[in-house]
N, C-alpha and C positions, 0 to 999 in steps of 0.2 A: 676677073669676073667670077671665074670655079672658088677662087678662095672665098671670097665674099658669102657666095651663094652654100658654101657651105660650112663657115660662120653662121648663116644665118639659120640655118637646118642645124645645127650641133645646138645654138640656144634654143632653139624652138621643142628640140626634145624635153628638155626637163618641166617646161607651164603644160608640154602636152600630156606626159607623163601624169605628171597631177591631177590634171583635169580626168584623165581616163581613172585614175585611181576613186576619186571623186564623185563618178557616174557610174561604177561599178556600185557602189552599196546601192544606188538607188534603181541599178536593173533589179540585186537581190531583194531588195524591200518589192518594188513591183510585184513581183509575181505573186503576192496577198490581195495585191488590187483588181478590179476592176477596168480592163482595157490597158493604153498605157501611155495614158495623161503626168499618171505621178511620175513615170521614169524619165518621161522629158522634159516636167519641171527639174528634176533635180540635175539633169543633164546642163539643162540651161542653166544650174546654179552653181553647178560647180564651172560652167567656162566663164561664168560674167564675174564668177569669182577672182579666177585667177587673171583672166585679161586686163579687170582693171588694176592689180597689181605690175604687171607685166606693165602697162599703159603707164600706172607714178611712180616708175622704176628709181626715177631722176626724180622725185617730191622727199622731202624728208620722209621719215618712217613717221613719225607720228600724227603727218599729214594724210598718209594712205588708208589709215584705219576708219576715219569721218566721212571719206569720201567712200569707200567703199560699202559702209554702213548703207551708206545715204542713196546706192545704189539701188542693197539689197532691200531697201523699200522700196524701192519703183518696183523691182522685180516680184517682191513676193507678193504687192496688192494687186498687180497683174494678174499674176499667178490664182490668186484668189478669185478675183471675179472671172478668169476663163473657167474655174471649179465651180462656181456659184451659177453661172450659167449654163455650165453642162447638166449641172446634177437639177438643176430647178429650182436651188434654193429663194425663197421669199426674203425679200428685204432689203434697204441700200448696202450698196460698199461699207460703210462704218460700220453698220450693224451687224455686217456682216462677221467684217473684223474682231469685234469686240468677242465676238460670241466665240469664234474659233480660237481668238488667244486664250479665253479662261477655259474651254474645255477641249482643247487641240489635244494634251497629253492622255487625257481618263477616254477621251472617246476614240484612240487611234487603240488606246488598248482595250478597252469593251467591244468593238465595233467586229460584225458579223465578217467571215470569211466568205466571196469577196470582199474585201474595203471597196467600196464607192469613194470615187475622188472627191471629197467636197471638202470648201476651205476649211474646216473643222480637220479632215484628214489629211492634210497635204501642209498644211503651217508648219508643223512638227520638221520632217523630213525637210523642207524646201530653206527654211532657216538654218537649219542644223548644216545641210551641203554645202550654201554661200561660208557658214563659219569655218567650216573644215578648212575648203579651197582657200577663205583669205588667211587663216592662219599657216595652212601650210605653205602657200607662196611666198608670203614676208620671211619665214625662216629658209626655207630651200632656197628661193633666188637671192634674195639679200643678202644672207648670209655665208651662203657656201654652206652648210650643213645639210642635206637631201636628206640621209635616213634620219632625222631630226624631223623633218618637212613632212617626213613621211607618217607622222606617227596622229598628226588629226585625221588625216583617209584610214588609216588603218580604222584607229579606234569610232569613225561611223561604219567601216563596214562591217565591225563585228557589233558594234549593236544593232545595226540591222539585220543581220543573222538573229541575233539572240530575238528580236521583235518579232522575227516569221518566227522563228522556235521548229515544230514538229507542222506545222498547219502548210509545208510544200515540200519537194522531195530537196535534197542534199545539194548546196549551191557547187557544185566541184567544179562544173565549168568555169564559173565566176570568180573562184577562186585560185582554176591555174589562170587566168587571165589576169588576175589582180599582182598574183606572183612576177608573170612575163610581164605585164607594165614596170613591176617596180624594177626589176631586172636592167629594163631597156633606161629608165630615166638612171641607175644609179653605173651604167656600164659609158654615161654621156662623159668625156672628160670636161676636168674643170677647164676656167678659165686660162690657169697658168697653164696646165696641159697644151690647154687647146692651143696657144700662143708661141706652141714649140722652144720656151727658154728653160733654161736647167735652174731653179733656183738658188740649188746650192753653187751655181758657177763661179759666182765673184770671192769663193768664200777660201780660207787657205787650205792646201791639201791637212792638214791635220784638222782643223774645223770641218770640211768636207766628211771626211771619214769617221768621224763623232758622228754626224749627223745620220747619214746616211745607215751607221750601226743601229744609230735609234731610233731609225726608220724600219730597218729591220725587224730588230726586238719587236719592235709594236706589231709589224706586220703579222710576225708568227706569232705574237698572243693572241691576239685577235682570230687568227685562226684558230689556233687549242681552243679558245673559248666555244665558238662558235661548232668546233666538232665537239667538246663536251655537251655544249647544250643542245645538239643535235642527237647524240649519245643518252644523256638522262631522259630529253622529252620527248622525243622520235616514239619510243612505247608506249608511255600514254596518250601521245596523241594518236598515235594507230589505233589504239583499245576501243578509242570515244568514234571512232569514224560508224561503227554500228550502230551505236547508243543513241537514243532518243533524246532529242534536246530537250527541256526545260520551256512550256509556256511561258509566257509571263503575264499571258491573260488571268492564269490560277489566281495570281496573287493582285487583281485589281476585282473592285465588289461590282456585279454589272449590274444593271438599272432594278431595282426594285418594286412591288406593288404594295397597296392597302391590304388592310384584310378581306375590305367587301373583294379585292379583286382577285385576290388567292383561293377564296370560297365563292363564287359568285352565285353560289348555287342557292343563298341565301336569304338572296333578293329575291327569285320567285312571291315567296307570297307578297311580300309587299307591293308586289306589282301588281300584284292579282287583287290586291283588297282595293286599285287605282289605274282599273282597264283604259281610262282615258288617254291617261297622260301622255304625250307625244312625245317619244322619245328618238326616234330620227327621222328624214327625209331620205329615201332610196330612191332609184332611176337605174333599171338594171338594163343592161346589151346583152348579146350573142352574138357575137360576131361568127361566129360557126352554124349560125343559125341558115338555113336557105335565101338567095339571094332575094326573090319575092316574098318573106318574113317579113313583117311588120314587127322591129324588136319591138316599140311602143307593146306591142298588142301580146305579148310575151306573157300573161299571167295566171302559167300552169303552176299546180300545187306544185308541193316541195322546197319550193326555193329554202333554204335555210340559212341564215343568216349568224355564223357561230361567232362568239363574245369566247370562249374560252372551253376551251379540252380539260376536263379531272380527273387525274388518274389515279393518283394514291388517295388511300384511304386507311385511316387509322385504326377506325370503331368508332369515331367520335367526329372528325369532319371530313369531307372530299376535299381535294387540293388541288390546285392545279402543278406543283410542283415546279414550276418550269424556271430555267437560267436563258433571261434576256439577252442579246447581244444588239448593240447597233448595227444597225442595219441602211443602207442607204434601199432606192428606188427598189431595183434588181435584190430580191431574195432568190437565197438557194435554191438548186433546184430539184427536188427530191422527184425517186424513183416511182412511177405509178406502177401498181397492181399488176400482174401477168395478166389476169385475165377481166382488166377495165376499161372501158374507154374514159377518154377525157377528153371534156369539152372545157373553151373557154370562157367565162364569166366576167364582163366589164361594167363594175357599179359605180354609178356617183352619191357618194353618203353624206350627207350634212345632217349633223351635231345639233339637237332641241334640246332635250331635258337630260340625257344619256350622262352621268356621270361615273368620276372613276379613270381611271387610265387603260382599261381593255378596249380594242377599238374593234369595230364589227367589222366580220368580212366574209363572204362564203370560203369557202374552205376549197382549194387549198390557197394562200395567196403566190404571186410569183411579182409582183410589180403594185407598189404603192408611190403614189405622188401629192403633195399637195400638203406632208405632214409628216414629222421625221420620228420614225418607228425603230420599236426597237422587238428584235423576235428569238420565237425561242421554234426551233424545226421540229424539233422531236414533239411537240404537238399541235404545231402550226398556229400558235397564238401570238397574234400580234398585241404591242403596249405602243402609249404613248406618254413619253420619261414625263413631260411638262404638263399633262395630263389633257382629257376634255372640258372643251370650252363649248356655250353655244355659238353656234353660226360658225364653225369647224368644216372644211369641206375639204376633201378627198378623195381620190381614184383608185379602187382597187381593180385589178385584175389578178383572177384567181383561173387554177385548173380545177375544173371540178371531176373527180371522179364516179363515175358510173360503172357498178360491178356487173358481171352479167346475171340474173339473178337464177336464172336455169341451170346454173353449175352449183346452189347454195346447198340442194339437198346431197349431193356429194360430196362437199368442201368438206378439211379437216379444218381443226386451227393448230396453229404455231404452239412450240412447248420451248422450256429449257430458260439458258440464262437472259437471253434474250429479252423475252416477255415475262419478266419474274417479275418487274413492275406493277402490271397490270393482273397476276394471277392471285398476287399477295391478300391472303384474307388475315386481319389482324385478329389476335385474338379477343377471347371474351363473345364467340357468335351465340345466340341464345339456339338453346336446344332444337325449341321448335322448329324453328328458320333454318335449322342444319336437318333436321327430317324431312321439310317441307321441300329443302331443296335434293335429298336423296328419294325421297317418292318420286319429284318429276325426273331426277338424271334417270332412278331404275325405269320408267315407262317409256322412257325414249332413248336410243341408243346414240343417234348420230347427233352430230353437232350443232347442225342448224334445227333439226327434231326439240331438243333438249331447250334453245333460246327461244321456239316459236311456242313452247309449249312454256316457258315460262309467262311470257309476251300474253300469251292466251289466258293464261290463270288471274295474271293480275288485269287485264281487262273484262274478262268475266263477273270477280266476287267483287272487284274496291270502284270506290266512286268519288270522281273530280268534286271537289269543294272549295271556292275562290279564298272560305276562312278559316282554312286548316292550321291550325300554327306549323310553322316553320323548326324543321330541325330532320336529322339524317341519321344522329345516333345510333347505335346499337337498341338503345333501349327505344328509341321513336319508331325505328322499322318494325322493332315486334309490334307495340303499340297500333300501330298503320296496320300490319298483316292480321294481327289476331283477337283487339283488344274489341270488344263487345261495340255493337252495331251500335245499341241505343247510347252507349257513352262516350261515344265520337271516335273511336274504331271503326278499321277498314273502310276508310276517307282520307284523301288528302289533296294537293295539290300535285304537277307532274313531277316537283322537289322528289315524294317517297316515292311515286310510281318511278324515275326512273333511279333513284336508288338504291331500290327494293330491285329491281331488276340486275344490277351489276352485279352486286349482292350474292345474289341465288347466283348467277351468272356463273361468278368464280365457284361460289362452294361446287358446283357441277364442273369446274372444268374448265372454262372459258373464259380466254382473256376478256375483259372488257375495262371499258367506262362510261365517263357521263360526260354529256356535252350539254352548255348552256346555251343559251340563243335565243331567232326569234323566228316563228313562222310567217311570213309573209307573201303575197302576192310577188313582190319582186319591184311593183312600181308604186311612190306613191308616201304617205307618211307610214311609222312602225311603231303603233304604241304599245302601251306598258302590257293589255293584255295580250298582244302577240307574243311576248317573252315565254319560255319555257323548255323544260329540257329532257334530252331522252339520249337512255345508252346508245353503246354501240358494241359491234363484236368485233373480231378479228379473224378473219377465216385466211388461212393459203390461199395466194392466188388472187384472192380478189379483196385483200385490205380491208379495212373497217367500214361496217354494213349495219345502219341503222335499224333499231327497232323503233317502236311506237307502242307501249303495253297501256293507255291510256286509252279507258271503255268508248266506246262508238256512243254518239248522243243518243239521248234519249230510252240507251239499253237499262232496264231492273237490273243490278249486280243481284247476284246468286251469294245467299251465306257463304261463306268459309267451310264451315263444319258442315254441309254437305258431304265436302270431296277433302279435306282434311280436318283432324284432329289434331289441333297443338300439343296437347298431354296423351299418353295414353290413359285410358279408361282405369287399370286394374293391374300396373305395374307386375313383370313377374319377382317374386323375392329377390330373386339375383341381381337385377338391374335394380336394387335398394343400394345405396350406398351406405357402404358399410362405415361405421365410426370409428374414425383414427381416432389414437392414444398417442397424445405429444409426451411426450417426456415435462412434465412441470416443476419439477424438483428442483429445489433452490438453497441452496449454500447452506448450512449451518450456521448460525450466529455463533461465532466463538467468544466463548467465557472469558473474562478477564481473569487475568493472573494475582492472586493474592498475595501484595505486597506488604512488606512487614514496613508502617511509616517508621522513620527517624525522629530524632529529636528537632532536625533540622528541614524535615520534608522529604520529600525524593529527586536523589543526585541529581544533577544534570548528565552526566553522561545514561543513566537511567530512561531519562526521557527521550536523549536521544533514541537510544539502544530499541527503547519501545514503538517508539514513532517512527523506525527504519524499518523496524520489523511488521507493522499494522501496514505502513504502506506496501511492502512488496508480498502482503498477503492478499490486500485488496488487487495489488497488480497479478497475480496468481490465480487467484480467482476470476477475476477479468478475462484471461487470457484462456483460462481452462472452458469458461464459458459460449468463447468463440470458439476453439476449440467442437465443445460440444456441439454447438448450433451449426457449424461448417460441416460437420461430417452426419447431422442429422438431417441438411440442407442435402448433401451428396447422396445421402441413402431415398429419402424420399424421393426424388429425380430417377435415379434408376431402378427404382426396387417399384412403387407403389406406384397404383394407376393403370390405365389398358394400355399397353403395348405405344399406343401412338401418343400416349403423354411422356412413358417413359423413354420415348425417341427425341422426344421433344426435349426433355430435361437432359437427359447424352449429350444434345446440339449446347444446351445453355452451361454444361458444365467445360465443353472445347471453347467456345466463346468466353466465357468467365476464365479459363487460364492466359485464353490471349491479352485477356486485359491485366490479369494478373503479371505477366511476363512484357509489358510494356508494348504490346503489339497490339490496341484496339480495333475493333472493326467497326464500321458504318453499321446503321439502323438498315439502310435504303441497300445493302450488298444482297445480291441471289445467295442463296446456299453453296452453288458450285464456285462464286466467285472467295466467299469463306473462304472453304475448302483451298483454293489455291494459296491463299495470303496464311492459313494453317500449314501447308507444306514448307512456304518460302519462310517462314518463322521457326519451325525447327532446322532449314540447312543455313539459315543467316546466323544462330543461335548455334552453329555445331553441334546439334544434339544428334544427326543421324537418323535411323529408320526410327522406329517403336520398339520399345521392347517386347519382348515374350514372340517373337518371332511375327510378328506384324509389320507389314513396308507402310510406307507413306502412303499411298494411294488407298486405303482403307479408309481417311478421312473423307475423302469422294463418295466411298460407301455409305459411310453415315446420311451425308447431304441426300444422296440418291435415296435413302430411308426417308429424311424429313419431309423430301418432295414428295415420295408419296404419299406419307401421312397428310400433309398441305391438300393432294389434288384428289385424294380418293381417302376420305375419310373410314376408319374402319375395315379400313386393310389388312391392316399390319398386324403381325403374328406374334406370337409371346419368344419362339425362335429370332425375330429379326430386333423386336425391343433387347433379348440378351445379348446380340451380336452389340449392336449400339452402344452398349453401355461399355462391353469387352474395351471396344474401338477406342471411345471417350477413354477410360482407366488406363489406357495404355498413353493416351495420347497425353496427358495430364502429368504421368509420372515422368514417363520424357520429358517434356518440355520443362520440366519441376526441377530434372536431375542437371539441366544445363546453367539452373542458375548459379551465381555464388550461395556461399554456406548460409550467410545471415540473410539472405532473399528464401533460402528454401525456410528457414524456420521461419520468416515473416508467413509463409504463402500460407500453410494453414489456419491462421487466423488473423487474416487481414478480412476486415467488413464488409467491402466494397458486394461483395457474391449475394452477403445478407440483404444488404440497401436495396441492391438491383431487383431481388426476387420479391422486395415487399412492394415494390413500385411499377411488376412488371403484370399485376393481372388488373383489368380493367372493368 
C-alpha cells in the first residue's frame, strides 16, 4: 500500500511540477493587472492543460493534441465571458470573441497600467498558458525528456517578464520559485529509476563497463558545460539585475486622434457662429453632496465639462500632445494637490451632435463605463479609439479638485525640468507681446498678482465676438491684442482670450495652458454655445487653478493704448538696429585655358585631364563655400546679437554637434534634460571632460543660462553670453576631437547646421 502510494506521489510530481511552472508566468504577468482574475485564468490553464494530458496518457499522441485543443475552447470562452462580465463589456459571447482575437495582441500592449481584465486582455496570456502546459506535457511525460518539457514554461515566463518590462518592481520571488519548481520536478526519478532495476544488469561485464564509462564521460561534460556557462553568463547576468528592462509598449503606436482633436481649440468659433446645436445630454450627481441635497437640484456655476487639456505650443497651434493608452473602467489614480480638496463627480453623458474621438468629462476622471477609452494621465484626456457616435451613453466618475483659494496670493509656482513643458515659449514672440508681458510681470511681483493682472488686462480692453475668425498664431494674438479697434482688432472669441493668456502667462514666468470644454449647469442638454475655453495655472500646492480673462457682460472694453503702447513712440538710437554686413562675395569665374587646336582636335586624354580638373574645382569651391557659410553661421551665434540671442545661438551650436556626432536630441527635451544626454555623449564617445580646463558639468551652466534667458527675458549679461559661448567652443572641439579623421574633416562642412538655421526662425 506505501509502495503504491508513493508511486503515485513520485508521478504526480512531474504534471505538478509543470503546472506550477505554468502559473508562475501568469502570477508575473498579473501584477500589470487589475485584481487577480488574470492569474487564475492562467492558473486554470496551465492545470486543464496538463491534466488532460496526464488524463490521454494511454491515447495516441496524435490523438491528445485535438482533444486538448478542443478543451482549451471551452476553457478560454469561459474565460472570456467571466472577463466580459466582470469588466461590463457590451455584446454577445461571439462578438465578443471576435473583437478580442483581432485586437488581443495591440491592445494588451497599448493598454494603460493597471490592465483591466477584459477578454481583449486576457485571450493573449490564457491561450498562450494552455499551449505552453500541453506542449510541455507531451514532451516531459511522454517522452522522458523534462528539461526539454521545460523549455515552453520557461520561454512564457520570460516573455511575460519582458511584457511587464520596467512598469512593477523585479520578479525575484517568482523567479527563485520558478527555479525550486524546476529543481523539484527534474530531481523526480525516472521511471526505470523509480522501478529499482539496473539497466545495465543483463548486459556483459565488458558491455556493462563501456557503458557505464559513457555514462560517466557524459556526466562530467555536462557538468564542464554547465559550470562554463555558469562561468561566462553568471557576470552578465549579475550586471543586468540593476538595469532597467526594455518596454515593449515603446515599440507599439498607441491609439491616435484627428487633427480637430489634437487642436480642438479650433472649433470654438465654429461653434459659436451655431450656439444651437446640441451637442450632449448631461445628468450630473454628488454623491459627497449632503445627505438632504437634492443632486437633481445641483445647478451651481462652474461645472466645467473638459473635451481636452493643450499644453504645447509651437507659435503656430496649441496641441494637446498627449500618448493615449487603453484603459479599461478603473483609471489611474493620480496624486491630488497638498493643499485641495476633492470632491466626487458622477455624470451620465449621452452623445447628440459631439463629433470626434475626445469624450467629455469633468476633470479629473477615475472610472468610466459604458464605452472603452483610452487615456492619457498626464493631462487627464480621455479618447474614444472607435470614435463618437450619436445616442453614445456613458458614466463618468471623476475627482474633481478644489484648491483652497486663500492660499493663491502666497502660492509660488513650480520651475525646472519638470514643468519645462508647459513654460516653453517657442520662438518668434512679436515684440509687443514680450513688452506687454514685461509691463505686467514688472507691476506685479507675486505669482498669482502677475496671472490676475493678466486676467484683468485682457478682460478690461478686448471684447467677445461669436464671428471672430479662428486662429492662435503668433501673428493672430498680436492681431487680437493690438490691431486697430475699427479693423476687427482687440475682439475675438474665448479661442485668443484664453490663448493670449497662456501666452503672456509663460513670457512672465508661469506655467500654464489651455483647456477646451463646455460650461454648463451640470443637468440637462450642452450646446454648441456652451463650448469654450480658458487657461490655467500651476501654483505649489494647490495644482492647476483656472482663470476666466473673458469681459463681464455688457462691460465698454477700455482702448489698449490707454494703458499700453505696442511700439515705442520715439525709439532711442541704440535700440535702432544696426545693419549687418554678410559677407556676399562669390567665387571668380575662372578663365579658360588657351588651347593650341590640333590638326586632329583635342586629345582625349586632354579632356579628360580638363573635365577631372573643372570638377574638383567646382567640388573645391563647393566645400570652401560651406566652409565659409559654417563658421559665418558659428560667429553670428556667438559674437552678434544681446547676450540672450547669443546664449541662444551657444545652446544651437552644442545641439547642432550632437547631431553632428550622431547623437540627436528631441524638439520636446527641457534644457537640463540636454544637458545630460550632452554629458552621457562625450563619456559614451570617450572624449573625457572639455578641453581648456573645463569639466562636464559646465554644459548644466549653459542650460541654467538659456532657462534664464527663457524665463526672464533681458537678463542676461554680455559676461554670461561670453561664458556660453566659452562652454559651447569647448564643448564642440571635444566632442569633434572623438571622432575618426574623415568624420572630423566632414564636420566642418556638413549642411545639416545650415538647413536647420534656415528653417528654425518662424
Amino acid at each position: 500500500m506505501v509502495t503504491g502510494a508513493a508511486r503515485v506521489l513520485r508521478a504526480a510530481v512531474l504534471p505538478l511540477a509543470l503546472i506550477g511552472l505554468t502559473a508562475l508566468a501568469g502570477v508575473v504577468l498579473g501584477r500589470v493587472y487589475a485584481g487577480g482574475l488574470l492569474t487564475w485564468l492562467v492558473v486554470g490553464a496551465a492545470a486543464g492543460s496538463v491534466l488532460v494530458s496526464v488524463a490521454a496518457r494511454r491515447l495516441p499522441s496524435w490523438l491528445v493534441a485535438p482533444v486538448s485543443v478542443a478543451a482549451m475552447a471551452g476553457w478560454t470562452l469561459w474565460s472570456l465571458r467571466l472577463a466580459a462580465t466582470r469588466a461590463d463589456v457590451p455584446g454577445g459571447l461571439l462578438e465578443v470573441t471576435a473583437d478580442a482575437a483581432r485586437n488581443g495582441i495591440p491592445r494588451l500592449l497599448t493598454a494603460m497600467i493597471p490592465v483591466e481584465p477584459t477578454p481583449d486582455t486576457v485571450l493573449v496570456p490564457v491561450v498562450a498558458a494552455w499551449l505552453a502546459g500541453l506542449a510541455g506535457a507531451e514532451v516531459a511525460l511522454r517522452t522522458g525528456r523534462v528539461l526539454l518539457g521545460y523549455l515552453p514554461a520557461a520561454g512564457l515566463y520570460a516573455a511575460a517578464l519582458y511584457v511587464v518590462g520596467p512598469n512593477a518592481e523585479p520578479a525575484v520571488g517568482s523567479t527563485v520559485a520558478f527555479v525550486a519548481v524546476a529543481a523539484v520536478g527534474l530531481a523526480t526519478p525516472s521511471r526505470a529509476a523509480a522501478s529499482g532495476g539496473d539497466p545495465t544488469a543483463d548486459l556483459t561485464p565488458r558491455v556493462r563497463a563501456a557503458v557505464r564509462l559513457r555514462l560517466a564521460a557524459s556526466a562530467a561534460l555536462g557538468v564542464a558545460l554547465v559550470v562554463g556557462s555558469v562561468a561566462l553568463l553568471g557576470p552578465v547576468v549579475a550586471g543586468q539585475v540593476d538595469g532597467r528592462p526594455v518596454d515593449p509598449r515603446r515599440y507599439v503606436e498607441p491609439p491616435q486622434v484627428q487633427t480637430l482633436d489634437e487642436n480642438p481649440l479650433i472649433r470654438i468659433s465654429g461653434w459659436a457662429l451655431h450656439p444651437e446645436q446640441k451637442l450632449l445630454d448631461v445628468s450630473t450627481e454628488r454623491p459627497d453632496a449632503p445627505p438632504d441635497t437634492d443632486p437633481a437640484a445641483d445647478t451651481s456655476p462652474g461645472v466645467r465639462i473638459r473635451l481636452a487639456v493643450l499644453s504645447d505650443y509651437d507659435g503656430v497651434t496649441w496641441r494637446v500632445g498627449a500618448t493615449y493608452r487603453n484603459a479599461g473602467r478603473i483609471l489611474p489614480a493620480a496624486t491630488a494637490a497638498r493643499d485641495s480638496t476633492v470632491r466626487t463627480v458622477r455624470q451620465r453623458i449621452s452623445v447628440a451632435e459631439l463629433t470626434g474621438r475626445l469624450l467629455p468629462a469633468v476633470a479629473t476622471p477615475r472610472e468610466v463605463s459604458g464605452a472603452r477609452v483610452a487615456y492619457d494621465p498626464a493631462s487627464g484626456t480621455l479618447i474614444r479609439p472607435e470614435g463618437l457616435a450619436p445616442g453614445l451613453r456613458y458614466t463618468v466618475t471623476s475627482a474633481e479638485e478644489r484648491p483652497d483659494l486663500n492660499l493663491l496670493a502666497t502660492a509660488n509656482v513650480p520651475a525646472g525640468g519638470e514643468v519645462a513643458r508647459v513654460l516653453r515659449v517657442a520662438d518668434g514672440v512679436p515684440d509687443p507681446m514680450r513688452r506687454l508681458a514685461g509691463q505686467l510681470a514688472e507691476e506685479n511681483g507675486a505669482p498669482f498678482a502677475r496671472a490676475s493682472a493678466i486676467e484683468q488686462f485682457l478682460a478690461e480692453h478686448y471684447r467677445v465676438v461669436a464671428d471672430a475668425p479662428s486662429g492662435h498664431a503668433y501673428p493672430n494674438l498680436g492681431f487680437f491684442l493690438f490691431g486697430p479697434r475699427n479693423g476687427g482688432g482687440q475682439e475675438g472669441t474665448s479661442e485668443q482670450f484664453a490663448a493670449a493668456f497662456a501666452v503672456l502667462g509663460r513670457l512672465c514666468g508661469l506655467p500654464t495652458r489651455v483647456v477646451v470644454g463646455f460650461r454648463t449647469s451640470g443637468q440637462g442638454p450642452v450646446l454648441a454655445g456652451d463650448a469654450y475655453a480658458w487657461p490655467e495655472v500651476l501654483f505649489d500646492g494647490l495644482g492647476w487653478v483656472s482663470f476666466d480673462p473673458l469681459p463681464r457682460p455688457n462691460d465698454e472694453p477700455r482702448p489698449v493704448e490707454e494703458d499700453f503702447r505696442p511700439t515705442p513712440e520715439d525709439p532711442p538710437p541704440s535700440e535702432a538696429p544696426a545693419p549687418t554686413a554678410e559677407p556676399s562675395a562669390s567665387p571668380e569665374p575662372v578663365a579658360a585655358a588657351d588651347v593650341p587646336p590640333g590638326r586632329d582636335g583635342v586629345s582625349t586624354p586632354v579632356l579628360v585631364a580638363a573635365g577631372s580638373g573643372g570638377v574638383l574645382l567646382v567640388v573645391g569651391a563647393f566645400l570652401l563655400t560651406l566652409l565659409a557659410m559654417r563658421r559665418s553661421l558659428t560667429r553670428g551665434r556667438l559674437v552678434r546679437g544681446d547676450p540672450g540671442q547669443r546664449i541662444a545661438g551657444a545652446w544651437r551650436e552644442v545641439t547642432d554637434a550632437l547631431r553632428l556626432a550622431g547623437r540627436p536630441v528631441g524638439e520636446d527635451l527641457a534644457a537640463t534634460e540636454v544637458a545630460g544626454h550632452a554629458r552621457r555623449a562625450l563619456t559614451d564617445t570617450g572624449a573625457g571632460g572639455f578641453g581648456g580646463g573645463t569639466d562636464g558639468p559646465a554644459v548644466d551652466e549653459l542650460a541654467a543660462l538659456l532657462n534664464r534667458v527663457g524665463f526672464a527675458p533681458g537678463a542676461a549679461t554680455a559676461d554670461q553670453a561670453a561664458r556660453a559661448a566659452e562652454v559651447a567652443t569647448a564643448y564642440v572641439t571635444t566632442l569633434r576631437s572623438a571622432r575618426p579623421w574623415w568624420r572630423r574633416l566632414l564636420w566642418s562642412v556638413h549642411p545639416a547646421p545650415l538647413r536647420r538655421a534656415r528653417r528654425s526662425p518662424r
